[in-house]
C-alpha positions as CSV (number, residue, x, y, z in Angstrom):
1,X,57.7,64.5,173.8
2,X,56.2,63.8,177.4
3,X,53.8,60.6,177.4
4,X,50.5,61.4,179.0
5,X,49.3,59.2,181.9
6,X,47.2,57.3,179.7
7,X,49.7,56.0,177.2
8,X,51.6,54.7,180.1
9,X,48.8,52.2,180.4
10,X,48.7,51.1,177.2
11,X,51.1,48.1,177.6
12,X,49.2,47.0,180.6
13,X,45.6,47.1,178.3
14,X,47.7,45.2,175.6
15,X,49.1,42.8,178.2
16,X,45.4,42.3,179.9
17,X,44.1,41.8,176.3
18,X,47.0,38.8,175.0
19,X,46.1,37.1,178.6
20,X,42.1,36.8,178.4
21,X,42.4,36.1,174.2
22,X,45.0,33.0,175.2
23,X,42.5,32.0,178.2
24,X,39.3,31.9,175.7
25,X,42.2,30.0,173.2
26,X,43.2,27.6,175.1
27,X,39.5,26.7,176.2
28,X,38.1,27.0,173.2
29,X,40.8,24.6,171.3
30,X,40.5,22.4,174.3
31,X,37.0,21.8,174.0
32,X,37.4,20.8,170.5
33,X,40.2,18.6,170.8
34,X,39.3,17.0,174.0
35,X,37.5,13.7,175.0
36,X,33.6,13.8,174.4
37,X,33.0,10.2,176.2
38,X,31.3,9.7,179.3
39,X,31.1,6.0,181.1
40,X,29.3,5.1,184.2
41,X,33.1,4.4,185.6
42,X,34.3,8.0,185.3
43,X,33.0,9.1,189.0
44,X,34.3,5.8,190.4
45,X,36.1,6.4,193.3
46,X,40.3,5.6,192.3
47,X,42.1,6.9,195.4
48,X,41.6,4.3,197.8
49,X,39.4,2.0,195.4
50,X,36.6,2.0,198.0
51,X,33.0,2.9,197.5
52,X,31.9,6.1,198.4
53,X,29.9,6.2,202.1
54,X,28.3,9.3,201.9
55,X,27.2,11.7,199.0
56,X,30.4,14.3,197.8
57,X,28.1,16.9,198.0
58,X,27.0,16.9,201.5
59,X,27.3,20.4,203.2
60,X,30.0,21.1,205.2
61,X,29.2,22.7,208.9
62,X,29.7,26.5,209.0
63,X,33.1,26.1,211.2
64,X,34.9,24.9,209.1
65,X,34.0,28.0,206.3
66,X,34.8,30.0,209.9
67,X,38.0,28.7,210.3
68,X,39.2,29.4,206.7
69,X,37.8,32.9,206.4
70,X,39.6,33.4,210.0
71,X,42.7,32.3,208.3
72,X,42.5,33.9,205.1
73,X,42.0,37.2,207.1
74,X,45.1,37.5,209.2
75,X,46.9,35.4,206.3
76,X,46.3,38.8,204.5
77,X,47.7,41.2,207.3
78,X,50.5,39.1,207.6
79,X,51.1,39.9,204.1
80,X,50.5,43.8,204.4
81,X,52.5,43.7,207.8
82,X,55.4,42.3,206.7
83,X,56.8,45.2,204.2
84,X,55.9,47.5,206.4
85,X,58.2,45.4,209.5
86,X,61.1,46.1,206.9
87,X,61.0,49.7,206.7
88,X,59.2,50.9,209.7
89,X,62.0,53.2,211.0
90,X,61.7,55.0,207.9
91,X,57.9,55.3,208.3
92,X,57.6,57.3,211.7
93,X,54.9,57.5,214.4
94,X,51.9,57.8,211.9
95,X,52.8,54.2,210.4
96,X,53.1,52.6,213.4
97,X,49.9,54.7,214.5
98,X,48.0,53.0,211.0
99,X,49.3,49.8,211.6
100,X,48.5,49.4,214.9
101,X,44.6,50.5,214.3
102,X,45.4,47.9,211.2
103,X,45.7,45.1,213.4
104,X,43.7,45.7,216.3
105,X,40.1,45.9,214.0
106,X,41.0,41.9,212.9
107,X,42.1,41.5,216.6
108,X,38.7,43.5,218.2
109,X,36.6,40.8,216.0
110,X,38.1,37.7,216.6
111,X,37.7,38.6,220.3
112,X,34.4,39.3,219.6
113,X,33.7,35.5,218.0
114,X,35.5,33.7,220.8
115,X,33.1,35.3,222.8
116,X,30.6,34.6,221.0
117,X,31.5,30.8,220.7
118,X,31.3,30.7,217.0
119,X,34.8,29.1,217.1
120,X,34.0,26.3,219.6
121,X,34.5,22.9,218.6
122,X,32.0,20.4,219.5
């Protein structure tokens, strides 16, 4: 008997399932089982045993948020690029057509913010 498309999903679903019941376990028996104490010295500072300076939850300044979306962006197309570097004699001239679009739309924008000057550093 052929298995329909949908039954080939079924150990997925059942898979999905086990891993968000153990998550809600493991919180659940954790909040039960843990620590319910507070003290004034639990947000004492313990790395370097010096008083804080400043408040933890000061803002950060936008470039830094630009810098990390910059390099979570071509982080990302290095990961799509690279399986396609492995095989792309097998691909042809569309592939290399597709990836070369692929890369120049991140390329055409970060041209765009250096020109800008949303990346300069002052």
């Amino acid at each position: 008997m052929e298995n329909t498309i949908h039954e080939q999903y079924i150990p997925l679903a059942l898979y999905a399932l086990a891993a968000i019941l153990l998550g809600i376990l493991v919180i659940t028996v954790s909040s039960f089982l843990g620590p319910r104490f507070s003290s004034k010295h639990k947000f004492d500072p313990y790395e370097c045993g010096m008083d804080q300076m400043d408040s933890p939850h000061k803002p950060f300044a936008v470039k830094f948020y630009a810098v990390a979306l910059f390099f979570m962006l071509f982080d990302l197309e290095t990961i799509f690029l690279l399986p396609w570097a492995i095989g792309f004699r097998e691909y042809g001239t569309g592939a290399l057509l597709a990836m070369a679009f692929f890369m120049a739309v991140p390329a055409l924008g970060l041209f765009y913010t250096i020109r800008c000057g949303a990346l300069r550093w002052e």
